[in-house]
KOLVO-791933 format. One record per residue (C-alpha): x, y, z; residue in three letters. Coordinates in steps of 0.05 Angstrom, whole numbers. Last residue first. Layout:
// residues N
<mivo u="X" v="Y" w="Z" residuo="ALA"/>
...
// end
This chain:
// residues 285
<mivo u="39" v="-64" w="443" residuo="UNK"/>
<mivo u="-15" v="-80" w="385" residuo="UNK"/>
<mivo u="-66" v="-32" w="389" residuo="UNK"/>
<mivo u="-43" v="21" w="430" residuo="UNK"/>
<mivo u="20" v="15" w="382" residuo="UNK"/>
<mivo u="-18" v="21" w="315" residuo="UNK"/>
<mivo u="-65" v="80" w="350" residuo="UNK"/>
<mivo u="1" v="110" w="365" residuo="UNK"/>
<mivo u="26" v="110" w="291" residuo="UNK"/>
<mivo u="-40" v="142" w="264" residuo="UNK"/>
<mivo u="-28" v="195" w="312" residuo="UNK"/>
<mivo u="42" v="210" w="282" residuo="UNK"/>
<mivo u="28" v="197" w="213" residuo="UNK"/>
<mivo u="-33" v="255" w="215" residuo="UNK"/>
<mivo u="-99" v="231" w="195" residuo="UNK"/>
<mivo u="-127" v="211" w="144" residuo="UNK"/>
<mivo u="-202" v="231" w="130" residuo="UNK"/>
<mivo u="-198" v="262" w="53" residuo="UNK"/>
<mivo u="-273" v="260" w="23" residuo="UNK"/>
<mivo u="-277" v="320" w="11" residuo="UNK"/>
<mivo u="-276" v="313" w="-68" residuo="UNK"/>
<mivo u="-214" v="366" w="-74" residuo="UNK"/>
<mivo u="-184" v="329" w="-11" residuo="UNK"/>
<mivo u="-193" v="262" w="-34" residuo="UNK"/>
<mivo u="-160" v="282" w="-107" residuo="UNK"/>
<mivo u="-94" v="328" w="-65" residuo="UNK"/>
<mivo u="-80" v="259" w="-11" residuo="UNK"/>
<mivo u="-7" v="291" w="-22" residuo="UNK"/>
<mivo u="47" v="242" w="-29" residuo="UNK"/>
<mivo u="122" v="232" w="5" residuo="UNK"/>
<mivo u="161" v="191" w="-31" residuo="UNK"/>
<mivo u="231" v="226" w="-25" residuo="UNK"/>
<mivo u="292" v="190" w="-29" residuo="UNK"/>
<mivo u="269" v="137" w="-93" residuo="UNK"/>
<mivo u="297" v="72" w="-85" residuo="UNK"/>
<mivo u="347" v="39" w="-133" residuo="UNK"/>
<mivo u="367" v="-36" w="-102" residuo="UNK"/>
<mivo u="419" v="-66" w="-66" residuo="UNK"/>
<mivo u="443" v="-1" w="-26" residuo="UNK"/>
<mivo u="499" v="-21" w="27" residuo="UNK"/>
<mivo u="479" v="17" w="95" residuo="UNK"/>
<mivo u="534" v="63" w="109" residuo="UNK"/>
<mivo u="522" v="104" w="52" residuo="UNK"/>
<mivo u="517" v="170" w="94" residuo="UNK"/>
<mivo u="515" v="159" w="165" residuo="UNK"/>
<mivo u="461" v="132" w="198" residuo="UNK"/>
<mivo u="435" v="178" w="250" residuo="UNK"/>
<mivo u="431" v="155" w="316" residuo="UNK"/>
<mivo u="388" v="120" w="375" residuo="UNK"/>
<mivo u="407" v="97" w="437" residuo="UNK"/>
<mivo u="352" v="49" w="462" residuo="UNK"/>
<mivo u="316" v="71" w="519" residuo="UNK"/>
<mivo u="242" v="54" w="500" residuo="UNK"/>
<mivo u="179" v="92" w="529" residuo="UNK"/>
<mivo u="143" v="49" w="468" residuo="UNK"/>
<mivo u="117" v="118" w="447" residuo="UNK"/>
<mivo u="184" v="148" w="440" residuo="UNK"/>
<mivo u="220" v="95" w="404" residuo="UNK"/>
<mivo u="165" v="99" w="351" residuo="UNK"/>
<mivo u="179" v="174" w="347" residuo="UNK"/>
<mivo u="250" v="168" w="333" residuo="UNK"/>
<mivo u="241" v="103" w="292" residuo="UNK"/>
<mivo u="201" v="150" w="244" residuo="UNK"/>
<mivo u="255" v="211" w="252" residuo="UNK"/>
<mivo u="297" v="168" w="234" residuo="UNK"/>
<mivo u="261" v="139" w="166" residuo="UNK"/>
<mivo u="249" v="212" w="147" residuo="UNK"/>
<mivo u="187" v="245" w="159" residuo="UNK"/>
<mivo u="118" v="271" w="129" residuo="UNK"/>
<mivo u="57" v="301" w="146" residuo="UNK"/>
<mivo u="-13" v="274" w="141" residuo="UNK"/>
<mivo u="-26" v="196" w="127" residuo="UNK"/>
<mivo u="-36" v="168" w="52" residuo="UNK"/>
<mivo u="-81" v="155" w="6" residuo="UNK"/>
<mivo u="-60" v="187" w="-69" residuo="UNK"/>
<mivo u="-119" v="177" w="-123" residuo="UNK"/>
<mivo u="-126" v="157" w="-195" residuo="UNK"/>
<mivo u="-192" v="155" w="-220" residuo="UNK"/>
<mivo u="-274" v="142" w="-216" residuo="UNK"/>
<mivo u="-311" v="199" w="-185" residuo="UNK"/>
<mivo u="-323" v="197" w="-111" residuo="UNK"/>
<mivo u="-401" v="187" w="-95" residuo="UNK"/>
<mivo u="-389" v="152" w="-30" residuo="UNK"/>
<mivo u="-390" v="89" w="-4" residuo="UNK"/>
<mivo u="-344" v="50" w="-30" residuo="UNK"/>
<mivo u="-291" v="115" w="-17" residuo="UNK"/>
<mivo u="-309" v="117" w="66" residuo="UNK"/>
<mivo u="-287" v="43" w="68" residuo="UNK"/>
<mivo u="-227" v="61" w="37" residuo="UNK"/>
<mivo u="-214" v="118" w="84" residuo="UNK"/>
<mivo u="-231" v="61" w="138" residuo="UNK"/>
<mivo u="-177" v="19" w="106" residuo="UNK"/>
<mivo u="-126" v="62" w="97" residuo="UNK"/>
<mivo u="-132" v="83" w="176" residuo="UNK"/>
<mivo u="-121" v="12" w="193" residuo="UNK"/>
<mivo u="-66" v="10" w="150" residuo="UNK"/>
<mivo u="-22" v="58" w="190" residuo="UNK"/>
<mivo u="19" v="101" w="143" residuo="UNK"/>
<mivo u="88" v="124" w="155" residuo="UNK"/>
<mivo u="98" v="186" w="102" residuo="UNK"/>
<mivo u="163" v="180" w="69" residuo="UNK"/>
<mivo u="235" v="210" w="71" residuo="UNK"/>
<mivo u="297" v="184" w="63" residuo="UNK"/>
<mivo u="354" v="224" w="85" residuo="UNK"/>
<mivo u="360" v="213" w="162" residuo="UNK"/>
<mivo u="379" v="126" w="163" residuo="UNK"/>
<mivo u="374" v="91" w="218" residuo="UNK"/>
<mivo u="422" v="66" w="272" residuo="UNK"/>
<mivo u="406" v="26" w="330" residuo="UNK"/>
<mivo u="433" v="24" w="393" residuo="UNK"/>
<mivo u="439" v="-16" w="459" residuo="UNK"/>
<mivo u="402" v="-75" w="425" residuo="UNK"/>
<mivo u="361" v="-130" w="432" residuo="UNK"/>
<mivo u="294" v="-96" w="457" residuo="UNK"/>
<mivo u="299" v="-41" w="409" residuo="UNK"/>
<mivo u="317" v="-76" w="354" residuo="UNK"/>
<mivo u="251" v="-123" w="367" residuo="UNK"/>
<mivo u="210" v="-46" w="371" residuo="UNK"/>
<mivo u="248" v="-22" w="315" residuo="UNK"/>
<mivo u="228" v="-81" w="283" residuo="UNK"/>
<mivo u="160" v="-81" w="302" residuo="UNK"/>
<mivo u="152" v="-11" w="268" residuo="UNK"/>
<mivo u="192" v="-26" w="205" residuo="UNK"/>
<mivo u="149" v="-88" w="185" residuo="UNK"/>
<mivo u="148" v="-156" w="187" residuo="UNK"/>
<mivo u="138" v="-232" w="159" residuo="UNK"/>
<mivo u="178" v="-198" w="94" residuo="UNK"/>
<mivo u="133" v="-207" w="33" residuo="UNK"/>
<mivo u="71" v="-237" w="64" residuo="UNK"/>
<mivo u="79" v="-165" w="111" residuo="UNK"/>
<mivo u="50" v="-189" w="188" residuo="UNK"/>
<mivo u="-24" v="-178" w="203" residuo="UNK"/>
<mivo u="-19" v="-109" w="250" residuo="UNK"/>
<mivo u="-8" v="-62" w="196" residuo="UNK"/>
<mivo u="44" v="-22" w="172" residuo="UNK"/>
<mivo u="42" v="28" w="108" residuo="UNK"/>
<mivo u="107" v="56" w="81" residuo="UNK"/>
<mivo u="67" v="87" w="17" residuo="UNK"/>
<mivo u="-9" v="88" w="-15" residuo="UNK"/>
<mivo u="-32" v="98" w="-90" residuo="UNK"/>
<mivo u="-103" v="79" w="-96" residuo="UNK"/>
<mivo u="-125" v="67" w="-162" residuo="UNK"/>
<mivo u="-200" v="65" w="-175" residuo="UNK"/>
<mivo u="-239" v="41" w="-225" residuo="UNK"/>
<mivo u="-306" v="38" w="-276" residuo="UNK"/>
<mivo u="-290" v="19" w="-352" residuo="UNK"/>
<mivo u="-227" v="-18" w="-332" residuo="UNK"/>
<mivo u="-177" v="-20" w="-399" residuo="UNK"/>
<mivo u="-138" v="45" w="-398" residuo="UNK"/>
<mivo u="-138" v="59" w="-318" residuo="UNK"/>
<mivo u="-131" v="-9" w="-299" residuo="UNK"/>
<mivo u="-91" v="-32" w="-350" residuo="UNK"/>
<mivo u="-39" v="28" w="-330" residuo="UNK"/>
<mivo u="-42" v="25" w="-261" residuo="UNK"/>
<mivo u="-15" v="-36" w="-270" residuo="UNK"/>
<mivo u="34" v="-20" w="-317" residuo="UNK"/>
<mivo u="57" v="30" w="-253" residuo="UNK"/>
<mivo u="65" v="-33" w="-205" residuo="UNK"/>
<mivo u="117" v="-70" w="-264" residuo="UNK"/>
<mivo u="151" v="-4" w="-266" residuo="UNK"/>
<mivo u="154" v="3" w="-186" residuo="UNK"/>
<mivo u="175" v="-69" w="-168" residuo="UNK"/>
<mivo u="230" v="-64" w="-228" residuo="UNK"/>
<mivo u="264" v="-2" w="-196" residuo="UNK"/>
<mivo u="275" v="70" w="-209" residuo="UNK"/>
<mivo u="200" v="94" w="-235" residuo="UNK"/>
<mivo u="185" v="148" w="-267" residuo="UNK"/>
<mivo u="120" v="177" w="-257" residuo="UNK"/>
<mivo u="94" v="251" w="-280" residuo="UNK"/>
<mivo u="62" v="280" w="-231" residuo="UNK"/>
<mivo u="-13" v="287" w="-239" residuo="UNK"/>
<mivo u="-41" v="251" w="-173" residuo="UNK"/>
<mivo u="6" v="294" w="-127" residuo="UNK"/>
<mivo u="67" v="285" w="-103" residuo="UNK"/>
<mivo u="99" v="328" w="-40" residuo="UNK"/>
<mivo u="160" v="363" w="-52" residuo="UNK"/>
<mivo u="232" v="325" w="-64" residuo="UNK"/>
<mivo u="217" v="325" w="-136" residuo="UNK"/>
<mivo u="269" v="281" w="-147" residuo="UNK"/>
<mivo u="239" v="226" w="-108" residuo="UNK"/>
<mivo u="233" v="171" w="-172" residuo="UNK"/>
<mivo u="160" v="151" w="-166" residuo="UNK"/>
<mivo u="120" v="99" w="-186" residuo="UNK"/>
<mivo u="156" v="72" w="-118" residuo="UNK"/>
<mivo u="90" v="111" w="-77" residuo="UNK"/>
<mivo u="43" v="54" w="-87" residuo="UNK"/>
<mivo u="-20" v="13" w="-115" residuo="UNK"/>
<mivo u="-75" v="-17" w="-95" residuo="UNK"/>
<mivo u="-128" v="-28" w="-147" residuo="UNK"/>
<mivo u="-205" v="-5" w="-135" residuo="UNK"/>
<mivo u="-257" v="-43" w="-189" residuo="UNK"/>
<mivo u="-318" v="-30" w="-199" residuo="UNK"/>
<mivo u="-365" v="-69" w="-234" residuo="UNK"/>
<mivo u="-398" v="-82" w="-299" residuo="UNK"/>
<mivo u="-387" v="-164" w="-291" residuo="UNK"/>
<mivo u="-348" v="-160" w="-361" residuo="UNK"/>
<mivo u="-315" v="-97" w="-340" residuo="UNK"/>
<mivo u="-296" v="-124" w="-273" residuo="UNK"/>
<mivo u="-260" v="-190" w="-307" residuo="UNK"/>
<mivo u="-226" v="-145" w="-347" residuo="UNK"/>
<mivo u="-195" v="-93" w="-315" residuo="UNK"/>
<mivo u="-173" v="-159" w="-260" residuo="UNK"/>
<mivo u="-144" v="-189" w="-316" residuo="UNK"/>
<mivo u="-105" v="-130" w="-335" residuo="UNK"/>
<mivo u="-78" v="-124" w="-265" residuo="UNK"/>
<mivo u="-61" v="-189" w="-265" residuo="UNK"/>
<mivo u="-17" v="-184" w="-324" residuo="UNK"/>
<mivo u="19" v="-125" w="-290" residuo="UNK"/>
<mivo u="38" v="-137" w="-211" residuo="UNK"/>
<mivo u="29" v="-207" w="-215" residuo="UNK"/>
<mivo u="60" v="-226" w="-288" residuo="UNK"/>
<mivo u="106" v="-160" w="-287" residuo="UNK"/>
<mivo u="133" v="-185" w="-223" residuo="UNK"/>
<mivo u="143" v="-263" w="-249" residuo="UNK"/>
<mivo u="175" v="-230" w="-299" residuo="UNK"/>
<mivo u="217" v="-189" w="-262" residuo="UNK"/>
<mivo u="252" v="-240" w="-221" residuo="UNK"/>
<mivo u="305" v="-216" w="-187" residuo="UNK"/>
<mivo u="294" v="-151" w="-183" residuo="UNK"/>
<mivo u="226" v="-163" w="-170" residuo="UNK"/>
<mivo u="252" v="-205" w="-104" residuo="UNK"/>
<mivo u="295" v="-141" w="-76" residuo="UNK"/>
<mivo u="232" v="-102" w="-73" residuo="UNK"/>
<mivo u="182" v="-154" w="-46" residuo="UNK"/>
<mivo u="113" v="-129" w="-67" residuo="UNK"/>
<mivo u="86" v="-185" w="-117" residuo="UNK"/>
<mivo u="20" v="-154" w="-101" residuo="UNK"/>
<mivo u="-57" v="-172" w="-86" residuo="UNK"/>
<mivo u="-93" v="-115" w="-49" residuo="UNK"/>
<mivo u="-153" v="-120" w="-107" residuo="UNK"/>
<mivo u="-218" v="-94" w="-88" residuo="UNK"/>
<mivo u="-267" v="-121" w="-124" residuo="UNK"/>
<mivo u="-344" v="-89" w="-125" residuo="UNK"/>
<mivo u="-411" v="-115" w="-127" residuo="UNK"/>
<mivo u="-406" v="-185" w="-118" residuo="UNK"/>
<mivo u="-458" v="-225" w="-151" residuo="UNK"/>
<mivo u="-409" v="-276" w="-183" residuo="UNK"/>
<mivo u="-433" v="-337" w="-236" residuo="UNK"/>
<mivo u="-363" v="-343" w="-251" residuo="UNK"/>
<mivo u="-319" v="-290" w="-210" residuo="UNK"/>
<mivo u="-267" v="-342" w="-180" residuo="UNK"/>
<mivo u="-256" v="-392" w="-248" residuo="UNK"/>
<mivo u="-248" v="-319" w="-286" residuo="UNK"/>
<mivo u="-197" v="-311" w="-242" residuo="UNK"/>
<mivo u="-156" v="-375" w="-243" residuo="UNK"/>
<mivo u="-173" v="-374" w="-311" residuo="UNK"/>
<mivo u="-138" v="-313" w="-328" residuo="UNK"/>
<mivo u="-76" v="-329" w="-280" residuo="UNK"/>
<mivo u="-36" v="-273" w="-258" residuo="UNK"/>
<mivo u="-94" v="-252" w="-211" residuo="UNK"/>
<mivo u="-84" v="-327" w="-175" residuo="UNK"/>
<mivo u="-150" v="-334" w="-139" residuo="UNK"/>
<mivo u="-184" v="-376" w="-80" residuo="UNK"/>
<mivo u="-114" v="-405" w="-58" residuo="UNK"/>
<mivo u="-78" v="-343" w="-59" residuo="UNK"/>
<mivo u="-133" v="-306" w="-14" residuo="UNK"/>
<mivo u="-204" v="-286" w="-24" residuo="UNK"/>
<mivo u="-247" v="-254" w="23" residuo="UNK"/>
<mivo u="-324" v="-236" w="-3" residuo="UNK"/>
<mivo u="-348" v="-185" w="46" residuo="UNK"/>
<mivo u="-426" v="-175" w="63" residuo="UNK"/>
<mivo u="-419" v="-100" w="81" residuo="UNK"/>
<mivo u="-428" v="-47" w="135" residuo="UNK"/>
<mivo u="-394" v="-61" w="191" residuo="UNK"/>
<mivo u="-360" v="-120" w="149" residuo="UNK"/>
<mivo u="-328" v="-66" w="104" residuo="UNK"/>
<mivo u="-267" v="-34" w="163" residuo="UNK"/>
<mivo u="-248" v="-115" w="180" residuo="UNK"/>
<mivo u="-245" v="-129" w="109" residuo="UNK"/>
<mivo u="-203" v="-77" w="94" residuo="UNK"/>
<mivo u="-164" v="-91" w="160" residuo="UNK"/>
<mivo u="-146" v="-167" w="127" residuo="UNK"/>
<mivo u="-127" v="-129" w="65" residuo="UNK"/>
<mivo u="-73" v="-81" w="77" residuo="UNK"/>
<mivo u="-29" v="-134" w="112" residuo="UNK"/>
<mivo u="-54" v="-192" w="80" residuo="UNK"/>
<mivo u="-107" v="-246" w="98" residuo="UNK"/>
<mivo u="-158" v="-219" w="46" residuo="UNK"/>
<mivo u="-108" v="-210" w="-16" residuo="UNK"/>
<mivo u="-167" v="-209" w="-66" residuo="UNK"/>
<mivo u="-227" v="-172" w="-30" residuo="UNK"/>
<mivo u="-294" v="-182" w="-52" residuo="UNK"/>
<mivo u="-350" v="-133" w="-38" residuo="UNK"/>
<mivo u="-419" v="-138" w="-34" residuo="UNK"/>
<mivo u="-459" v="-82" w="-18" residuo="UNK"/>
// end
C-alpha cells in the first residue's frame, strides 16, 4: 500500500512511518508539505494523489496553548479534521485520525471504553472531540484512534520533551523529585502504537472509533517510580502533596482507556505499560 502520513517528523508519526516502511511505500508529510487547517493547502498535497490511505498525526496538542488560543485549536484540531474527511472521501480512501484520552472528564474513575459518553474539561479536548466528530459524520471510510500519555523517542513539537526524559534530566539534577499520586493514566510507548497501527492497515478491522493504548494503568508517581527504577537511579522520590503543584488548566484525574473494539476484533497487541516503558529506555538510554 501507499500510505501518507501528515505529521511525519513527530512524536507519534516518525515511528509510524518507521513501523509501515517494512511493508509499505510511505508518503511523509510535515508542516511544510500540508497545513490540515488550510483547504487548499490540502487539496494542493492530495492533487493528482495515488496514496491509498492518510493517516493524520497532525495536532495543535499543547494544553496550556489551546487555552490560549482556541481558535487557532479549533482551526487545527477541528477544521482540519473536516478537511481531511473530505479530501479522503473525494479520493475514496481511508482515513485513520489520532485522537486522545482528554475527550474525557475522569469521573468515571474505571477504565473508558469506545461508548462512554465524552465530556471534555478543557479547550484542547473539545476542539480534539469535533474532530472526531467530522471524521466520524463526514469521512465515508475511517478510523479514530484514541491514545493517552504516549512518549516517543522524536522529541514532543509541543514541548521539545516528554515525562520520561524528564524524570530522567530531574533525576540527574536533583536530590528529589516530587510527583503527583492522584492522576492516573496509562503510559504508552509510541513505538508500540505504531506497530498496532501497522497491524490495523492491514487487517480487515471495521471502520470506527477505537481506544489504543498500553495494558494496565498507574498514577503519574507510580510512572516516575518505575522509570526511576529501570534507569537504576537514586533520586529520592515522593508523593506530591495535594494541590501543591498550581493547576493552570482543567484536566481530567482518571484517563485510563480500555483497548475493548481491538480486543472484540482480535486485533489488540499492546502490551503492558511497564514493558512497553523498558523497551523505550533500552532504546534510548
Amino acid at each position: 500500500m501507499k500510505i501518507a502520513v501528515i505529521g511525519a517528523n513527530g512524536q507519534l508519526g516518525s515511528d509510524i512511518c518507521i513501523a509501515l516502511k517494512n511493508t509499505d511505500d510511505v508518503v511523509e508529510l510535515i508542516i511544510d508539505d500540508i497545513d490540515i487547517s488550510d483547504k487548499k493547502s490540502v487539496e494542493k498535497a492530495f492533487n493528482n494523489s495515488d496514496v491509498d490511505m492518510i493517516i493524520n498525526t497532525a495536532a495543535f496538542h499543547n494544553v496550556e496553548k489551546c487555552e490560549d488560543e482556541p481558535e487557532t485549536a479549533f482551526k487545527v484540531n477541528g477544521i482540519g479534521s473536516l478537511n481531511l474527511a473530505e479530501i479522503s472521501n473525494k479520493l475514496d480512501i481511508p482515513v485513520l485520525h489520532i485522537s486522545t484520552d482528554y475527550v474525557f472528564d475522569g469521573e468515571k474513575m474505571a477504565p473508558y471504553i469506545e461508548t462512554d459518553l465524552p465530556i471534555p474539561l478543557n479547550v484542547y479536548g473539545n476542539t480534539k472531540l469535533s474532530g472526531e466528530y467530522f471524521v466520524s459524520t463526514i469521512a465515508k471510510k475511517y478510523y479514530v484512534l484514541r491514545v493517552s500519555g504516549i512518549y516517543g523517542v522524536n522529541p514532543c513539537m509541543a514541548k521539545g520533551y516528554n515525562f520520561v526524559d524528564l524524570m530522567i534530566k530531574l533525576s540527574k539534577e536533583r536530590d528529589e523529585v516530587r510527583v503527583v499520586d492522584d492522576e492516573f493514566l496509562t503510559p504508552t510507548y509510541t513505538g508500540e502504537i505504531a506497530n498496532q497501527i501497522a497491524k490495523i492497515v492491514h487487517s480487515d478491522l471495521k471502520y470506527g472509533l477505537y481506544h489504543l493504548t498500553a495494558e494496565g494503568s498507574c498514577s503519574w508517581y507510580e510512572f516516575a517510580k518505575e522509570i526511576f527504577g529501570l534507569t537504576k537511579s537514586n533520586v529520592k522520590l515522593n508523593k506530591a502533596e495535594p494541590g501543591e503543584f498550581a493547576i493552570k488548566i482543567n484536566r481530567p484525574k482518571y484517563s485510563v482507556l480500555e483497548n475493548k473494539g481491538l480486543k472484540d476484533q482480535n486485533l489488540n497487541i499492546m502490551s503492558h505499560w511497564k514493558e512497553g516503558l523498558a523497551e523505550y529506555i533500552k532504546k534510548k538510554h
